[in-house]
C-alpha positions in Angstrom: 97.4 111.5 116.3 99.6 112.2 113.5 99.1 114.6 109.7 99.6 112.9 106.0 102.9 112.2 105.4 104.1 114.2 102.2 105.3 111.6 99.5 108.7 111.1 97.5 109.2 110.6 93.9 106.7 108.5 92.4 106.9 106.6 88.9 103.5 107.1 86.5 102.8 105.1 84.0 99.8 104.2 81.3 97.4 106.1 79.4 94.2 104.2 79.5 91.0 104.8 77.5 89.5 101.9 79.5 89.5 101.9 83.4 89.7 98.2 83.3 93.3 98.2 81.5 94.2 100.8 84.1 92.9 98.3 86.8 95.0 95.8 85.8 98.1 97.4 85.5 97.9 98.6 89.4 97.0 95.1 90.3 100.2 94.0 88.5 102.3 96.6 90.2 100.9 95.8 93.7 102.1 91.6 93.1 105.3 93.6 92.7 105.2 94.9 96.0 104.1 98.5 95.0 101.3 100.3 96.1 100.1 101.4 93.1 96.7 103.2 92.4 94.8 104.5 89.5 93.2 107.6 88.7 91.8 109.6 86.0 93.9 112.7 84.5 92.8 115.6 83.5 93.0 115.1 79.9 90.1 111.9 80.9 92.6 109.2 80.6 93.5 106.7 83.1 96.8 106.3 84.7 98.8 105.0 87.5 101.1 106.3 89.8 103.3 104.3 92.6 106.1 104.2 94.9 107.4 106.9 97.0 111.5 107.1 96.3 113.6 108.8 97.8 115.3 110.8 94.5 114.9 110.5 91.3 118.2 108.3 90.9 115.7 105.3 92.9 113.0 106.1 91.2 114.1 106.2 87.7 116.1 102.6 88.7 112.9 100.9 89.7 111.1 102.1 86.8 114.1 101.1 84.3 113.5 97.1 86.0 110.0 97.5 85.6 110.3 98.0 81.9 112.5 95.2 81.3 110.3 92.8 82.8 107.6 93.9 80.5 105.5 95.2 83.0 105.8 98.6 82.6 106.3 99.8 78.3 106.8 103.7 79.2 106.9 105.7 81.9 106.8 109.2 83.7 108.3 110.4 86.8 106.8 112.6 89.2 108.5 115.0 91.4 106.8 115.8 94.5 107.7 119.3 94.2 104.9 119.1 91.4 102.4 117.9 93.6 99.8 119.7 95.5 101.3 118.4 98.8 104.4 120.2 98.1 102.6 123.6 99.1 101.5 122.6 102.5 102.8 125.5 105.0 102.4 128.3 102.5 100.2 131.2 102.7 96.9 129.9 101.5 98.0 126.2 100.6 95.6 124.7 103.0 92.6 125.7 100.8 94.5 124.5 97.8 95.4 121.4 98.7 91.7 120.8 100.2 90.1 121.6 96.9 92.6 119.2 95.0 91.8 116.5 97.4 87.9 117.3 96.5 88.6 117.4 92.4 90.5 113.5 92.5 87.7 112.3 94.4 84.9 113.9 92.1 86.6 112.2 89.1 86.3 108.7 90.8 82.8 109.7 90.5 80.8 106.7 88.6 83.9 103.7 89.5 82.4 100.7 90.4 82.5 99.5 94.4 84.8 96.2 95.0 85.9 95.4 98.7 89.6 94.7 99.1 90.7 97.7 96.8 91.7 97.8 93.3 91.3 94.7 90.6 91.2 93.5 87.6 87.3 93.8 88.0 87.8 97.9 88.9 87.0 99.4 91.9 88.1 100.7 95.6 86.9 99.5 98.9 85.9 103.1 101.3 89.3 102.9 102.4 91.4 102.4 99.4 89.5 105.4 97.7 90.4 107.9 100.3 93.8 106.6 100.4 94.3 107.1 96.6 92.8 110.6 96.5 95.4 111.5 98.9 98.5 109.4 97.4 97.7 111.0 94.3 98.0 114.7 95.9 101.7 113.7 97.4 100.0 112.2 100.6 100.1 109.1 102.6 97.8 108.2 105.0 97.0 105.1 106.2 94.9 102.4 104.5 92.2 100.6 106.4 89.0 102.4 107.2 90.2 101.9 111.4 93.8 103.2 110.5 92.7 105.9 109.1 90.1 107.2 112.3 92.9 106.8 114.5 94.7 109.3 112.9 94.6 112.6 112.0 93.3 115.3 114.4 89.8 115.5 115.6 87.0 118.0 113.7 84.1 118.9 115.2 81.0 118.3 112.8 80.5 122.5 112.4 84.2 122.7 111.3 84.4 119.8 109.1 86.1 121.0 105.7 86.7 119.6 101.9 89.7 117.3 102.2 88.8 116.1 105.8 87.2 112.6 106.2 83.7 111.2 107.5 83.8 107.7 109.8 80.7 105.5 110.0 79.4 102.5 111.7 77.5 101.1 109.3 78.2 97.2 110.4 77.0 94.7 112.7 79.1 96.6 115.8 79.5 99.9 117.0 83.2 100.3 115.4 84.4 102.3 112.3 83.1 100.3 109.4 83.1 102.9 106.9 84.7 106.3 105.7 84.4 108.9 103.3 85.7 112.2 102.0 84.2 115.3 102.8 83.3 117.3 99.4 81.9 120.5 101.7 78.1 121.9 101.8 76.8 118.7 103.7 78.4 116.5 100.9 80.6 113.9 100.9 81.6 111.0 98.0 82.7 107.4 99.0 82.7 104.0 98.1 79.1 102.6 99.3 79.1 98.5 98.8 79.6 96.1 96.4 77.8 96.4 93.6 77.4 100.3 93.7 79.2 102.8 92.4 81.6 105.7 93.9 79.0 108.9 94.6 77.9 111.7 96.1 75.8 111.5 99.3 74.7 114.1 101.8 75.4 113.5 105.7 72.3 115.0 106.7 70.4 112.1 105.3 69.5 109.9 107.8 71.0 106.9 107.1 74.1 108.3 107.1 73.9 111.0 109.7 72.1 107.4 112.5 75.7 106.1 111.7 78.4 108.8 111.6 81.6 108.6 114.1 83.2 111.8 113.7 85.9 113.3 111.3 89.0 113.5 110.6 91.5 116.0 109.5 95.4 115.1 108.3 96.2 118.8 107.2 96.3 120.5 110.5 
């Protein structure tokens, strides 16, 4: 069992009206090699943030090639120090950092469903959403659905907290088929299936509660 790894630099770039443009530009970086991922800001525009560099020297490098292939037009770069990773192991920065993880989800609220992550098409698989939510708070954790169970530390279902993450088997077999992230009072917002949006559902109800695995936790 291992915690979220806490990020390096990271290069943002875009400032998207339309999901869909956002979409592509992540798809574009991720051709490149780059595990890029979209999100919406706070000002209700989309952009994308990648990479995890070692300095800003790297960073600033890989961005500057970027932009002379025409791939990226402008960019921003992110210190991790600005992040709300950054805090972990300060008085009180577990709550933070678990209510930060709850806000990125909420505003993926409403994003279309598409298995195998992010597209042209827009959307995340179950996995690739709680993957972003944490890349975009300075965090890396792993990305398939199975990855991600076999990490983290254990929760037991009365201690489960916002930030920490649900596994179902909602397949054919009895194995992790599913995840989502814990929003807290019996809530949680994933990724259901193709065709569906991102949403709130509650694990009492019981489709969800037949199929639950256990939880996970990658702050402790």
């Amino acid at each position: 069992m291992r915690n979220a790894q806490k990020l390096g630099w990271a290069i943002q770039a875009g400032a998207f009206s339309r999901v869909e443009n956002a979409a592509k530009l992540a798809d574009e970086l991720v051709r490149q090699g780059l595990g890029a991922t979209y999100f919406k800001d706070k000002d209700g525009l989309y952009k994308v943030r990648f990479g995890d560099f070692k300095d800003r020297a790297s960073a600033r490098k890989r961005a500057d090639e970027l932009k002379s292939k025409g791939i990226l037009e402008a960019y921003y770069l992110v210190a991790p120090e600005t992040l709300p990773a950054s805090k972990l192991g300060t008085a009180g920065s577990d709550t933070g950092i678990r209510k930060s993880l709850v806000a990125t989800a909420e505003s993926y609220i409403g994003i279309p469903y598409l298995w195998g992550g992010t597209s042209a098409d827009t959307g995340f698989d179950c996995s690739g959403l709680t993957q972003a939510v944490y890349r975009i708070n300075g965090l890396s954790i792993p990305r398939s659905s199975k990855e991600q169970y076999a990490s983290g530390s254990t929760v037991k279902k009365g201690k489960i907290r916002g930030g920490d993450l649900l596994f179902f088997a909602t397949g054919k077999g009895r194995g992790v088929s599913h995840v989502a992230l814990y929003a807290g009072d019996g809530e949680f917002i994933h990724a259901p299936k193709s065709g569906q949006t991102i949403r709130r559902d509650r694990l009492d109800n019981r489709a969800w509660s037949k199929t639950y695995l256990g939880a996970r936790s990658y702050l402790n």
